[in-house]
C-alpha positions, -999 to +999 in steps of 0.1 A: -213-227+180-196-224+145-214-241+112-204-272+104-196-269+064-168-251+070-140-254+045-108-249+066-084-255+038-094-224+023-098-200+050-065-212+060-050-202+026-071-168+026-036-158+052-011-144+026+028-136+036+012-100+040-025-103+050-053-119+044-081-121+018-103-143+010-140-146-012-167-137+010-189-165+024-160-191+016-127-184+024-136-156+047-170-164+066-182-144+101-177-177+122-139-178+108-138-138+117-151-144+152-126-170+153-099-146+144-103-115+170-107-141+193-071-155+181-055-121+172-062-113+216-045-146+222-014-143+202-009-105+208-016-113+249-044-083+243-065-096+271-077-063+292-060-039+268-073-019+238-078-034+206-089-016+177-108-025+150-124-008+111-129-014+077-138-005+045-168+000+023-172-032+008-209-045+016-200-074+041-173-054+062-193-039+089-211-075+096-174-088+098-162-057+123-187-063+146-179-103+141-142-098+148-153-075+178-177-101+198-145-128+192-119-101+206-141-094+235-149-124+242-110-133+248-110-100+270-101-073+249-114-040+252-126-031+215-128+004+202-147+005+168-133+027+143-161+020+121-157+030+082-120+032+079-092+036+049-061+012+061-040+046+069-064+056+092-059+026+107-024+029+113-026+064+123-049+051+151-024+023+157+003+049+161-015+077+179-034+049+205-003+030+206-031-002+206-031-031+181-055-027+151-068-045+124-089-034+091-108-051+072-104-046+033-093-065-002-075-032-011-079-033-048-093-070-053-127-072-074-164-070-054-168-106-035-136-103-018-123-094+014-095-098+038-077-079+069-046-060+075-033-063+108-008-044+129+008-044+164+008-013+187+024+014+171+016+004+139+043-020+138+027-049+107+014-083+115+033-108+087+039-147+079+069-145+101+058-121+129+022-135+141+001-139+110+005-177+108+002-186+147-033-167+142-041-186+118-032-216+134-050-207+167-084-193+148-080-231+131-081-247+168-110-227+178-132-234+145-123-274+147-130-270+187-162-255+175-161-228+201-139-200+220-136-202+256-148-169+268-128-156+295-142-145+332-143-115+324-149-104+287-139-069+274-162-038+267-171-018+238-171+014+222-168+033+189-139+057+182-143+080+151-107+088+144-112+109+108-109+143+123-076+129+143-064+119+112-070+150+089-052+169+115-026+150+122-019+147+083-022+185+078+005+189+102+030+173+080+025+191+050+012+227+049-004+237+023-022+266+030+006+289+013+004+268-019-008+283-061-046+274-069-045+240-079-076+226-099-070+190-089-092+157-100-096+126-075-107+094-084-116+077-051-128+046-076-164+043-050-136+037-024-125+053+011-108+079-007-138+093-012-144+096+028-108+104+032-101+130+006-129+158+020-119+153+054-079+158+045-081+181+008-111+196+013-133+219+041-156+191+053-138+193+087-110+213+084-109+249+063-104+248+029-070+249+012-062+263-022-078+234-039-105+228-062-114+196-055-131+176-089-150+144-077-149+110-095-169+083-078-167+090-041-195+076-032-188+044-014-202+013-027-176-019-025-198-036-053-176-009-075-201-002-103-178+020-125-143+002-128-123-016-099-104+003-075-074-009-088-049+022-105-025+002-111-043-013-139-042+016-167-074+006-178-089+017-144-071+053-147-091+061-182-118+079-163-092+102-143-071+108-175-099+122-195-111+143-164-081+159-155-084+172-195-119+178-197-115+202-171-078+212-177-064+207-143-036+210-126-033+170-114-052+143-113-051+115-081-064+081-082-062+057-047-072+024-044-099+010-027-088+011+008-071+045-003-035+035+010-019+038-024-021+066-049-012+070-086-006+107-103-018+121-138+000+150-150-021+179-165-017+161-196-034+131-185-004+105-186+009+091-154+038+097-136+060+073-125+055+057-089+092+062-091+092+095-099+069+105-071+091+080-047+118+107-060+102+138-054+088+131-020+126+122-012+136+155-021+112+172-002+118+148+035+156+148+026+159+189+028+133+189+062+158+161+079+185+177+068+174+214+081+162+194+114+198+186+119+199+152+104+235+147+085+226+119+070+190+111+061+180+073+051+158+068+017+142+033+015+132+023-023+126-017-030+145-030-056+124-027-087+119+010-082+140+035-108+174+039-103+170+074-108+159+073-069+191+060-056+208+084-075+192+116-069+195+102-033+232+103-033+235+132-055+211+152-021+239+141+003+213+108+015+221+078+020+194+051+002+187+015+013+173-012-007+150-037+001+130-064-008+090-058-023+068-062+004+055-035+031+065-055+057+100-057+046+100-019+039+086-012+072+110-030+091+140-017+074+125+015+079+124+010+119+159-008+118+174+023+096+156+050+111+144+064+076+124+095+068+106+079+041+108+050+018+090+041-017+076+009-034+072+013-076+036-003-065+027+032-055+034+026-013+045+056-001+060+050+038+072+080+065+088+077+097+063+107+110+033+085+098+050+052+119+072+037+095+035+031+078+023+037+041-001+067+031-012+075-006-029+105+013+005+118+028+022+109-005-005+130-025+000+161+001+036+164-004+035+161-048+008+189-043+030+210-020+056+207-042+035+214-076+023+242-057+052+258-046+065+266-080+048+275-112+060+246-138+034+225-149+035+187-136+048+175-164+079+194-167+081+194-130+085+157-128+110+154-161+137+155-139+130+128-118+118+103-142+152+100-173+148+064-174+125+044-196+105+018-177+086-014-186+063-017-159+050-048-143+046-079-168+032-108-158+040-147-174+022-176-161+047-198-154+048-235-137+084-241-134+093-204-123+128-209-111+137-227-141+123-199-161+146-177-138+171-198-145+171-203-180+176-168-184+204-163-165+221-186-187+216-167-214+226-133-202+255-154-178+283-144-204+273-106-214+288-083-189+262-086-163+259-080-124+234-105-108+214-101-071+189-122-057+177-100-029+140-107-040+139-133-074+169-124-097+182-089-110+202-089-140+220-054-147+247-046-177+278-033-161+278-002-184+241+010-163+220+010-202+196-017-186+185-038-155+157-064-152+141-079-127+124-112-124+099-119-091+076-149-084+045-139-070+036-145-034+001-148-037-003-155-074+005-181-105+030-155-124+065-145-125+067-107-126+091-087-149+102-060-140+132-039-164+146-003-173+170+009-200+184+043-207+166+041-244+134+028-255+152+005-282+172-012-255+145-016-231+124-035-262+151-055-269+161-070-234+122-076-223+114-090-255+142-112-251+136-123-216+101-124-221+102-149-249+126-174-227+101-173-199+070-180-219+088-206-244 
């Protein structure tokens, strides 16, 4: 039933602590797919219930839905095809259906790639330590087998569109029909933004808002012929930057490929902090819990995010939790914790009304409602929540990582420090003028820093430091 050439070593590693990705025709093949629904109905017991199923834009996805489809069914599930999905709109099905769902995507990896994200009923995510790995394991048994059992009595089919659902249900969260004009740019980046963004922002279903909506690259083409859908590169957000001045806008909004991050230029074409917005949006579901009834509202932020989050947290009468980086981790603290909202410097933006899930959409919504409720540009608008002097991600390819780690902890051991190894190693000077972080990667070769100072000089001094112990 399967081909025979199969290299099982690397589909097996194409399943990451998170999700899985793989390069197409390799690590990820349609037999390995078929494989896999078959082994996501097993380990989920899905056999006669609903199991739903999208992806993304990328050339081979639709040939791998209807793969992962024929294996699901044919363990007894009863598929419903979402067909050309962002990975929010999958978990807003997960959550509104109350059904299992997966997606398949790469999220920001290059053209030749793809992958799935996975998630229980409810939206509830799919991880290394929560059924990710015995699916691989059981997709491995069927593939060496060389066949899946088909049950007595396989499951049905049918395709769901679940965009107009969606659009609703995220315009109920965040009016803005009261807001200012706002001239905003959106780089969908040839990815499911640009099905996403007309459906939500603009009038292609719903009526239009008080936004002028300026396209970059929505048509959807996963061979991404004019720069990867990746903002978190700043390379990738050149295009946005200049648009959002070309045409002297109010904001600019760039997602990622499958559109469940989102990055934010001010009108003056330089970013603003993931941190920052984490900050804002905490504002904003702070007051609503808070004139729901709630005393005490919980703010999720993972430890590499600005510690000007935590504090504005406190200073609103919140209460913030930290966690490790991962949205697996955040999601399940958010559960646990019962918070309204929780933010990941990567640009994950996660509410308890969207599931406990992460939405760049829902994220974008609430910095325009709040841009739109006043009449101070971005820029001065977001000064407040952004004092702090960042370094951003920096990467060191590294063989012996946790000596590297520890190396520098040797060196800062004796300097007035605070140490916490919650997710690699923090370092932080008692008197609050800096904190680094150092992370190894969980699905690549590097060891990430991560740092903040109250001054640029200090900030150049400690990563410059750090940095040349790592890489020595």
């Amino acid at each position: 039933m399967f081909e025979t050439k199969l290299d099982l070593a690397a589909i097996a590693g194409a399943f990451k602590a998170y999700d899985v990705r793989g390069i197409v025709g390799d690590s990820i093949t349609t037999d390995s797919v078929f494989a896999t629904g078959a082994a996501y109905v097993d380990v989920l017991d899905a056999a006669g219930k609903t199991v739903l199923v999208g992806g993304d834009m990328r050339p081979d996805s639709a040939e791998y839905v209807a793969a992962f489809a024929a294996g699901a069914q044919a363990r007894g599930a009863r598929v419903k095809d979402l067909g050309l999905i962002s990975t929010d709109m999958l978990y807003y099905a997960c959550g509104v259906l109350d059904a299992p769902g997966v997606v398949f995507t790469a999220s920001h990896n290059p053209a030749g790639y793809n992958g799935m994200k996975m998630a229980k009923a409810g939206a509830v995510p799919i991880s290394a330590d929560t059924g990710l790995f015995a699916i691989r394991d059981q997709m491995l048994e069927y593939l060496q087998a060389g066949e899946v059992p088909a049950v007595t009595t396989p499951g049905d089919y049918e395709k769901l569109d679940v965009l107009s659902g969606y659009a609703e249900y995220l315009r109920s969260l965040v009016d803005l029909s009261q807001i200012r004009p706002l001239k905003v740019v959106v780089d969908a980046g040839n990815g499911m933004a640009g099905r996403t963004t007309p459906a939500v922002l603009g009038d292609s279903i719903l009526p239009g808002l008080p936004l002028e909506i300026i396209d970059l690259y929505f048509d959807l083409d996963g061979t991404f012929p004019n720069h990867p859908a990746n903002p978190l590169e700043p390379e990738n957000l050149v295009d946005l930057q200049q648009a959002v001045r070309e045409h002297q806008a109010d904001i600019g909004l760039a997602f990622d490929g499958d559109a469940d991050r989102c990055f934010v230029i001010d009108e003056l074409g330089a970013p603003v902090s993931p941190s920052a917005i984490t900050a804002m949006v905490a504002e904003r579901e702070i007051a609503r819990a808070k004139a729901d009834g709630e005393q005490t509202p919980v703010i999720i932020h993972n430890l590499i995010t600005s510690r000007a989050v935590p504090e504005l947290v406190a200073e609103l009468g919140a209460r913030a939790v930290k966690t490790r980086v991962g949205h697996s981790f955040i999601k399940a603290v958010m559960a646990q914790e019962s918070a309204v909202f929780g933010g990941e410097h990567s640009a994950h933006y996660y509410f308890r009304d969207f599931f406990n899930a992460d939405t760049g959409m829902l994220a974008a919504m609430h910095v325009l409602a709040m841009l739109g409720q006043q009449d101070k540009p971005l820029s001065e608008l977001a000064e407040k929540y952004d004092p702090y002097v960042a370094s951003g991600e920096l990467n060191s390819e590294v063989e012996d990582k946790q000596g590297a780690i520890d190396k520098v902890v040797a060196a800062f051991a004796d300097r007035g420090v605070e140490l916490d190894t919650m997710d690699g190693t923090t370092v932080s000077s008692i008197d609050g003028s800096w904190w680094f972080n150092l992370r190894p990667s969980n699905t690549e070769p590097f060891l990430r820093f991560n740092g903040e100072a109250t001054t640029p000089e200090i900030l150049a001094n400690v990563r410059d430091e750090v940095l040349g112990l790592v890489r020595s």
